[in-house]
N, CA, C and O of each residue as an XYZ file, in Angstrom:
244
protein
N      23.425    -11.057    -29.317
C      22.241    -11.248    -28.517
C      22.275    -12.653    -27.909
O      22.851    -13.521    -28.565
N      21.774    -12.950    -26.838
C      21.907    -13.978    -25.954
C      20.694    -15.012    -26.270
O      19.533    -14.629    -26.411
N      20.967    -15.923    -26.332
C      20.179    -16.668    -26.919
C      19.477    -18.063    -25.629
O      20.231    -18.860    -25.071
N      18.226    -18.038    -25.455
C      18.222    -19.287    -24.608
C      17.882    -20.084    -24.556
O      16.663    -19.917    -24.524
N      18.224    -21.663    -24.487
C      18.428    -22.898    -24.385
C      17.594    -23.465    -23.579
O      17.073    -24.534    -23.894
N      17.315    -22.837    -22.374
C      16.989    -23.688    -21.530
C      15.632    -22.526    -20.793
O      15.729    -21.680    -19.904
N      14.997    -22.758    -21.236
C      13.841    -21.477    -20.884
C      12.921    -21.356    -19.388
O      12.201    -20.500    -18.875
N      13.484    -22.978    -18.967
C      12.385    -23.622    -17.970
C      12.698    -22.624    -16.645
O      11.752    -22.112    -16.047
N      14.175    -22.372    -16.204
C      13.994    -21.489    -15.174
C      13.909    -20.065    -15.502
O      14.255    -19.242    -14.655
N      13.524    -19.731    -16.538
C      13.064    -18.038    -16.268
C      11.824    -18.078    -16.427
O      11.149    -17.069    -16.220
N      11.020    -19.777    -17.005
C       9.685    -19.970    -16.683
C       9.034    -20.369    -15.435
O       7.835    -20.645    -15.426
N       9.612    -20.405    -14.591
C       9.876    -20.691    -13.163
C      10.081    -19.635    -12.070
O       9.697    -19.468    -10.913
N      11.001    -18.882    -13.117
C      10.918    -17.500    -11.900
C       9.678    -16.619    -12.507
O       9.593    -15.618    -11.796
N       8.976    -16.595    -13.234
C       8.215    -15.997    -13.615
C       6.872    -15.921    -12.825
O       6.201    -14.983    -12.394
N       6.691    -17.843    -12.797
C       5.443    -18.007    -11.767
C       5.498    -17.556    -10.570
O       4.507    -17.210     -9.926
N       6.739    -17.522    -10.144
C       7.085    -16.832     -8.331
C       6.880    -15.172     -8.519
O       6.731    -14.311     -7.652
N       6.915    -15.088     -9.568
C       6.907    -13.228     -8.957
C       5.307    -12.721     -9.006
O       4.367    -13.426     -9.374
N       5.218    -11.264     -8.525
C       3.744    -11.176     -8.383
C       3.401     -9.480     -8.800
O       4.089     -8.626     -8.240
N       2.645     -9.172     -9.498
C       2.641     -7.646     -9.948
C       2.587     -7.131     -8.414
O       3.135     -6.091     -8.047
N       1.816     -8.041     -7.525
C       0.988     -6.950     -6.261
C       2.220     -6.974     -5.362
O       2.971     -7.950     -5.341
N       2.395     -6.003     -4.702
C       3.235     -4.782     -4.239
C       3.163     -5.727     -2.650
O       4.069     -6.233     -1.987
N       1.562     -5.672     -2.421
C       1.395     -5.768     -0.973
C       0.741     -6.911     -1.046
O      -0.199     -7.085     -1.822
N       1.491     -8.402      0.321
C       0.265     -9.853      0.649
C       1.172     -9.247      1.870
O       1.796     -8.289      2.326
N       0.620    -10.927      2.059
C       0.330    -10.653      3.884
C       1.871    -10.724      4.230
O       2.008    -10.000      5.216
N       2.914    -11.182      3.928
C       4.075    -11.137      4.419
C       4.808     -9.352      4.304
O       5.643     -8.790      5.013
N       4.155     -8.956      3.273
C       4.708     -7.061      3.787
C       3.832     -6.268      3.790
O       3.734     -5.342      2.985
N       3.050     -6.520      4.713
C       1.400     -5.463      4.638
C       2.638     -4.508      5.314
O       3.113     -3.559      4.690
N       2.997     -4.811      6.391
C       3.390     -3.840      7.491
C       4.561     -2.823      6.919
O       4.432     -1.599      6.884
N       5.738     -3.557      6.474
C       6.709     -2.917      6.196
C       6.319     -1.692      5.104
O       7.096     -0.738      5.128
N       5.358     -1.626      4.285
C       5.136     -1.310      3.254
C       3.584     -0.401      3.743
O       3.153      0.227      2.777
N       2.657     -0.223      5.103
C       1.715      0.871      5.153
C       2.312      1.711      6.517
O       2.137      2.928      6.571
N       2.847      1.174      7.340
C       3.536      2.149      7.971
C       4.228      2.999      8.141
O       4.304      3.839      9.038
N       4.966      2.756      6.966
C       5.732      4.296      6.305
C       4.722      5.080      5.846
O       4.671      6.231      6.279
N       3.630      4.589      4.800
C       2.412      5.382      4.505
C       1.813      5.882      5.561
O       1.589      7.084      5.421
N       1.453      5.425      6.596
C       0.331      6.551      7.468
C       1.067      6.794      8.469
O       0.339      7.542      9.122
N       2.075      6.672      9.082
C       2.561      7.305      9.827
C       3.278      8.809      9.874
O       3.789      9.338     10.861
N       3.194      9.223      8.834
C       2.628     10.716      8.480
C       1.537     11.241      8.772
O       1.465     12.304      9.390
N       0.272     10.402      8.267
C      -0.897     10.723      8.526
C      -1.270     10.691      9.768
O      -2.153     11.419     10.220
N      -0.614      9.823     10.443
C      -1.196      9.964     11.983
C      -0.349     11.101     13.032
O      -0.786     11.523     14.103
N       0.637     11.364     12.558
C       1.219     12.487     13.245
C       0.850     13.777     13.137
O       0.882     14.650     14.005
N       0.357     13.866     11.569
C      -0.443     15.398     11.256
C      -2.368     15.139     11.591
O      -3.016     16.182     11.676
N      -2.949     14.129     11.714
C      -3.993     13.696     12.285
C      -3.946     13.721     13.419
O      -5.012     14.107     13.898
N      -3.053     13.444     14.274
C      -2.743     13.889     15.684
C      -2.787     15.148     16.363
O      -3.257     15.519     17.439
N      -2.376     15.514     15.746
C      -2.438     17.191     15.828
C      -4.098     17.990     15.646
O      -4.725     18.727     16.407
N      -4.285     17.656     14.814
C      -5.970     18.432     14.004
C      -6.882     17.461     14.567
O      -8.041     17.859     14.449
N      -6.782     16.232     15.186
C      -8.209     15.351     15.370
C      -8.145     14.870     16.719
O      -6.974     14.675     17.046
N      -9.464     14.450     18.160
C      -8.636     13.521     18.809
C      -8.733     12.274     18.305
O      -9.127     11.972     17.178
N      -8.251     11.337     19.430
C      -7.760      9.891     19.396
C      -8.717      8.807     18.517
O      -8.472      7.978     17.641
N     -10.605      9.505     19.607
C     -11.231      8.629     19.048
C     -11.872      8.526     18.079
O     -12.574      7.558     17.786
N     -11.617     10.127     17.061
C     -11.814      9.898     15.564
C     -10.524      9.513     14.907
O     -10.593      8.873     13.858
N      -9.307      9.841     15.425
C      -8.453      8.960     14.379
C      -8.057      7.544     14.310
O      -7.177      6.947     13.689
N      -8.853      7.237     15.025
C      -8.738      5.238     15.105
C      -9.811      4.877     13.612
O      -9.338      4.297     12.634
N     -10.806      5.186     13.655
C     -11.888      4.696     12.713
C     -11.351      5.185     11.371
O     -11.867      4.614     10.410
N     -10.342      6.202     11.052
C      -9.575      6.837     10.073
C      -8.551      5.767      9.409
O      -8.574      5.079      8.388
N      -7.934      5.897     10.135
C      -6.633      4.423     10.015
C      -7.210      3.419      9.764
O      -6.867      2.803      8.756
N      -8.507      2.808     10.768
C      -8.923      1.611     10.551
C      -9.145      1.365      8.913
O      -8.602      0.469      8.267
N     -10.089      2.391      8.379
C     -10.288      2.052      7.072
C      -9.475      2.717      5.904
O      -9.773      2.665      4.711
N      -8.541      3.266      6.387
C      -7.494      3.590      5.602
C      -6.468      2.002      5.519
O      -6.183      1.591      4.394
N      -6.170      1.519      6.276
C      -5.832     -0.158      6.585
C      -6.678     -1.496      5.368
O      -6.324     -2.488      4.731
N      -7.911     -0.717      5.608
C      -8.882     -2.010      4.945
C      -8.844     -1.490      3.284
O      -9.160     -2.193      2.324
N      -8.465     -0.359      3.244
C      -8.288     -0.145      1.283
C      -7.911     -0.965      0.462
O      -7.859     -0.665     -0.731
């Protein structure tokens, strides 16, 4: 078993990481795969100017 000496940088990478999934540097990469399903099958079944207010607060969750 590995034993460690020097603990300070895995106490260091520890503070950098973050449980949350989503900040502001990957909102995008990470909900546009999500609703862009939804807006293609919402496209279809709704018009335009109810599926804006849909997204909008599907966005603000």
């Amino acid at each position: 078993m590995a034993e460690f000496r020097d603990v300070k940088p895995v106490y260091l990478a520890s503070l950098k990481t973050s449980a949350m999934l989503i900040n502001k540097g990957n909102v995008l990469p990470v909900l546009v795969p999500a609703l862009l399903p939804m807006l293609v099958v919402g496209a279809s079944y709704l018009p335009y100017s109810q599926l804006g207010p849909i997204v909008k607060r599907l966005l603000l969750l």
